[in-house]
N, C-alpha and C positions, 0 to 999 in steps of 0.2 A: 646350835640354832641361835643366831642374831635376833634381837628387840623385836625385831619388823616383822620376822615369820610368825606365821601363825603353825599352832602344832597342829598335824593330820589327826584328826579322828577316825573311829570306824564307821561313822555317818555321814561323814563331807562332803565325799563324790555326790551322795542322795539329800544331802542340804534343803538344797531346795524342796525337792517333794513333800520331807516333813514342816517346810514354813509353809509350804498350802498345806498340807492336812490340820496343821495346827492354826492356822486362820480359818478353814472350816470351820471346825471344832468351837471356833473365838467366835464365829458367826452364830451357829448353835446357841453358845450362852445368853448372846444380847437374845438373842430371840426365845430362851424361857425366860429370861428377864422380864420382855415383852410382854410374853404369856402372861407372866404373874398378873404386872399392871393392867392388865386387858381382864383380870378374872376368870381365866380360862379356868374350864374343866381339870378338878387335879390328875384323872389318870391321863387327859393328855399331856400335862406337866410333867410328869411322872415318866411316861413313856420317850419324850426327849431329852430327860437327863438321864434314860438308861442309854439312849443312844452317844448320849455324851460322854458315857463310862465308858462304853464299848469301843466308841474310837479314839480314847484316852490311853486303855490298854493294848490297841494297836499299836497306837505310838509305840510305847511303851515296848512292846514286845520287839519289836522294829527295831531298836536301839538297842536293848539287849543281845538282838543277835546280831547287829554290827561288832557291839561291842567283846563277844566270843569270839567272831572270829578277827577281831582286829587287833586288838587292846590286848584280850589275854595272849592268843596266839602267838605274837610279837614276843611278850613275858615270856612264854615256852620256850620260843626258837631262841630268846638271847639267855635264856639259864640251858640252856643246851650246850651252845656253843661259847658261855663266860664257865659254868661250871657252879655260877651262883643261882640258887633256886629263891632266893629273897623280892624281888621282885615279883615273881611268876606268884609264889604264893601269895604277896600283896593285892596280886590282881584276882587270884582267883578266891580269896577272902570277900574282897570287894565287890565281887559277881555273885559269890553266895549271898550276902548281903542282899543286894539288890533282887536277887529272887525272891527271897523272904518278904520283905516290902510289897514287890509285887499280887503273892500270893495272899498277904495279907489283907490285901484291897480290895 
């Protein structure tokens, strides 16, 4: 891969879609920002940073299963057919990781 490329992920082709969800989500915050400085009601405060969680771990989830079936998958097929399992495990370390984190949120 040359300077110039950029590496494929397993969210690329869907790029876009997560920079609007995640500009939603950016729009969300200014606006219990907003809320705050406005002295809104706390459970309505409340109830839009649960919405913010929620489509947080959308993302979230989103990305994860790109990255199952992209990232790891990839690891699998090429310790399949190099005969090295070092990579594949690295990826699938890195994915358990990443659950854990998740789950912990």
């Amino acid at each position: 891969m040359s300077a110039s490329e950029t590496p494929t992920r397993g969210y690329t082709q869907d790029k876009a879609a997560y920079a609007r969800r995640l500009k939603r989500i950016e729009g969300q915050v200014r606006g219990v920002q907003r809320m705050i400085d406005e002295d809104t009601y706390c459970i309505d405060v409340l109830t839009q940073i649960s919405a913010i969680q929620s489509a947080l771990k959308s993302v979230s989830l989103g990305l994860m299963e790109e990255h199952l079936g992209h990232c790891v998958k990839h690891a699998v097929e090429a310790a399949h057919d190099s005969g090295d399992p070092s990579d594949m495990d690295a990826k699938l370390a890195e994915a358990n990781a990443a659950i854990a984190r998740l789950v912990k949120s």
